[in-house]
TIMAR-788928 format. One line per 8 residues: their letters; for each residue x, y, z of C-alpha. Coordinates in steps of 0.1 Angstrom, whole numbers. Layout:
N
a	X:Y:Z | ...
# end
This chain:
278
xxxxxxxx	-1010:1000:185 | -983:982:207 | -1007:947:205 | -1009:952:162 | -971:959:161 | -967:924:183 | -989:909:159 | -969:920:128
xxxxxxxx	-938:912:138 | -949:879:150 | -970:875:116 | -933:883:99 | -914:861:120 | -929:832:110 | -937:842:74 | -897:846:67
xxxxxxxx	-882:821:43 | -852:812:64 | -847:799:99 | -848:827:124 | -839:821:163 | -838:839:195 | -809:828:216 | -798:838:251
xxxxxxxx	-770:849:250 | -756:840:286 | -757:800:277 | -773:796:237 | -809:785:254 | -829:788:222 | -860:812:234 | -883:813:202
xxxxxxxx	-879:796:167 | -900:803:136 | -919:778:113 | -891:778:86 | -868:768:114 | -891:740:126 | -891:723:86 | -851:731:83
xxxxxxxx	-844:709:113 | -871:684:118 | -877:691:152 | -911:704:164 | -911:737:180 | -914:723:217 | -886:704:214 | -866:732:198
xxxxxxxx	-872:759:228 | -862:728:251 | -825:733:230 | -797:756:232 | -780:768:200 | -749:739:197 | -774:711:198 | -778:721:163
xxxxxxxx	-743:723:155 | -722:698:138 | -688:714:149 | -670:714:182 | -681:733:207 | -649:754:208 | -656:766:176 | -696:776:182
xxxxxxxx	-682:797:212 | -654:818:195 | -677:829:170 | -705:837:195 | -675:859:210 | -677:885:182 | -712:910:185 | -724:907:149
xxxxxxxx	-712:883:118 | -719:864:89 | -701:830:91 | -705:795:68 | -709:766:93 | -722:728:94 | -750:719:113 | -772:689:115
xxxxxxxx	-810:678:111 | -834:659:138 | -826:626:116 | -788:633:111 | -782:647:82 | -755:675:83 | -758:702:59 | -742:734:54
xxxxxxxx	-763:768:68 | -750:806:64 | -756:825:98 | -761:857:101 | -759:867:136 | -767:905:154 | -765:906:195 | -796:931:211
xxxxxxxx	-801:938:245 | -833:922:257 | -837:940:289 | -814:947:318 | -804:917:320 | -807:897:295 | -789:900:260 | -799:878:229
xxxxxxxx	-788:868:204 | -809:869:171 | -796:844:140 | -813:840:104 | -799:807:95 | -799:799:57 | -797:765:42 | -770:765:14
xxxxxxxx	-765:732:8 | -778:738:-35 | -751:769:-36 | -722:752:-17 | -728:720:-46 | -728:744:-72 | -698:759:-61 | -678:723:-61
xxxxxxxx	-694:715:-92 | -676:748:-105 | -646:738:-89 | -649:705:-103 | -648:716:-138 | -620:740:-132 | -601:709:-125 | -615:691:-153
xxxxxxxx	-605:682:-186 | -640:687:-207 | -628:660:-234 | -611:636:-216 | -621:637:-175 | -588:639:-167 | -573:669:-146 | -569:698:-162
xxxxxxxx	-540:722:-169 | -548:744:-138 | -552:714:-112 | -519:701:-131 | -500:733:-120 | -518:735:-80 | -504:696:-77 | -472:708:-87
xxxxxxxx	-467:734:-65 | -483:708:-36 | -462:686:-42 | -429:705:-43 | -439:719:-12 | -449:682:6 | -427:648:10 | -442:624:-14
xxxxxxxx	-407:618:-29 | -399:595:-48 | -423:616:-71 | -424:595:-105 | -430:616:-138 | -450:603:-169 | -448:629:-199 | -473:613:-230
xxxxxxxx	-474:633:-264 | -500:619:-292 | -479:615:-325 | -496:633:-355 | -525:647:-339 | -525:679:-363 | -524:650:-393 | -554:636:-383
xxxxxxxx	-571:664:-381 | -563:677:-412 | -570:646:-427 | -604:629:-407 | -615:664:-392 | -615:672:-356 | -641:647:-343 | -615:620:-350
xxxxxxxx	-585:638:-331 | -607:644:-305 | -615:606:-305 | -579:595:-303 | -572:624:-272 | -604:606:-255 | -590:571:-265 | -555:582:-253
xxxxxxxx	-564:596:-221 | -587:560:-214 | -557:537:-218 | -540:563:-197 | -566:555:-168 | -563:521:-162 | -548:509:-128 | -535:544:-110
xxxxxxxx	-538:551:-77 | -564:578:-59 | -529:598:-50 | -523:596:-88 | -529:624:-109 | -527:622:-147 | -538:655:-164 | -542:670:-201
xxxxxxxx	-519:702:-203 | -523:707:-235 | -539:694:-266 | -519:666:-275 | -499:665:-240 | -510:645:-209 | -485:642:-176 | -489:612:-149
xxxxxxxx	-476:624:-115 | -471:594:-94 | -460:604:-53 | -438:582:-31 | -430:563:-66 | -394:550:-75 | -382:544:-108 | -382:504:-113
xxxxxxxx	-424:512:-109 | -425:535:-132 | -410:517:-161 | -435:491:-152 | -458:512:-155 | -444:529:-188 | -445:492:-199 | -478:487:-190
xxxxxxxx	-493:518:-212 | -474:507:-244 | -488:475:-238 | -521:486:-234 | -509:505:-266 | -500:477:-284 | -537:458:-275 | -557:490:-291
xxxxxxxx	-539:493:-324 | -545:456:-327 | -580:456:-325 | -580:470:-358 | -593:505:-353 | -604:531:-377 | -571:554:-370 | -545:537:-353
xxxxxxxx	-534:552:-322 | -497:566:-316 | -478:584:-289 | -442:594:-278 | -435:584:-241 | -410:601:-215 | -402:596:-181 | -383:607:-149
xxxxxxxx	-380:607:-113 | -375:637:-90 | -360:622:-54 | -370:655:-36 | -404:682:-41 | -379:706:-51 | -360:689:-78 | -397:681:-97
xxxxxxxx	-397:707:-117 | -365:697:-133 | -379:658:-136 | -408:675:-152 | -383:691:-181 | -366:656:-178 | -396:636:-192 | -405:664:-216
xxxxxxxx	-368:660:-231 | -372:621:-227 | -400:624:-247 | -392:646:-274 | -362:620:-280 | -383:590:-283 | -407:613:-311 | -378:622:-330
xxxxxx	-363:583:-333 | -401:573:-347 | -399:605:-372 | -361:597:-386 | -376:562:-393 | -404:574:-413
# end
């Protein structure tokens, strides 16, 4: 009966989907391996048993051994294959006694790296702008609050409003207001830094935070967008393309808030000139 349980558990051992070693506890020598964990890694078995547990790790080795301190766990790490490649793995970890002497360490090690993309995708889209690409409302608020809190100062403040958006869709329908937001938001694009940020907070409203940027570049930069303005609505498009422009400078994190109103006011003034003139 003892030689048919052996069997069985040996038969399940290898049959299980996910890695699953044996590890000494006393110094991480790797003391069996299953077939899943011989595909994960690369490695054939023989070379595996010749291992110990943080030859497969793509972290320090201070980290490996305060989590090996704790008896049982479930912890996200990074490891890394026979040719390289480092991918994320879920361990989940139990300590046994062996015999007398000997305690071991048995970990089922999961391959995530599908779930961990999904998650960033999810992420992603949180800080996403469906229609236009650009950041959304909610990464728009976390950069605030970053940015208040760091010293990117002088942090430069671009506050864009599309003029007549309702209009023109009351008039053309929706597909062509959502045209001009996607037309607005490309002329926005061009030329901005990776530690730019311009984001849709609304649905005619886009704001261009600009870090460690003083105010002469950001009037060139104001410039350059009514330019680029200027160049659209000359090449004769269906709906020509119109929007109100503010602008404002906070010279510490804590006063950006108050730039942010700033622009917002700045704006506001520059869509109610263009309306008295109508």
């Amino acid at each position: 009966m003892s030689t048919n349980y052996n069997i069985q558990y040996e038969h399940l051992f290898n049959m299980a989907p996910d890695a699953v070693f044996l590890v000494r506890a006393s110094d991480g020598k790797i003391l069996e391996a299953n077939e899943a964990a011989v595909k994960l890694y690369g490695y054939d078995k023989e070379n595996l048993l010749e291992m110990h547990n943080i030859d497969l790790s793509a972290e320090p080795a201070k980290t490996l051994e305060a989590i090996q301190q704790r008896l049982n766990y479930i912890s996200i790490r990074l490891h890394k294959k026979k040719d390289g490649t480092i991918f994320p793995v879920e361990i989940t970890s139990n300590f046994f006694q062996l015999t007398d002497r000997m305690k071991v360490l048995t970990c089922i090690i999961r391959d995530i790296t599908k779930r961990v993309a999904q998650e960033e995708k999810l992420i992603e889209l949180s800080f996403r702008d469906r229609l236009t690409g650009c950041y959304s409302r909610h990464f728009y608020e976390e950069e605030v609050a970053r940015l208040i809190k760091g010293r990117h100062h002088p942090i430069g403040v671009i506050y864009v409003d599309i003029d007549g958006l309702s209009s023109i869709n009351n008039t053309f329908g929706h597909a062509a207001g959502d045209k001009v937001i996607r037309t607005t938001a490309e002329l926005l694009k061009t030329d901005f830094r990776d530690e730019d940020s311009i984001s849709r907070i609304g649905g005619d409203e886009f704001v261009i935070l600009l870090p460690e940027t003083d105010e002469k570049t950001v009037i060139k930069i104001v410039d350059r967008i009514r330019k680029s303005l200027d160049k659209y609505n000359k090449s004769k498009p269906k709906i020509n393309l119109s929007f109100s422009i503010g602008h404002s400078i906070a010279f510490e994190g804590k006063q950006l808030s108050s730039a942010i109103k700033l622009a917002d006011k700045s704006m506001y003034k520059e869509k109610k000139a263009k309306k008295a003139l109508i």
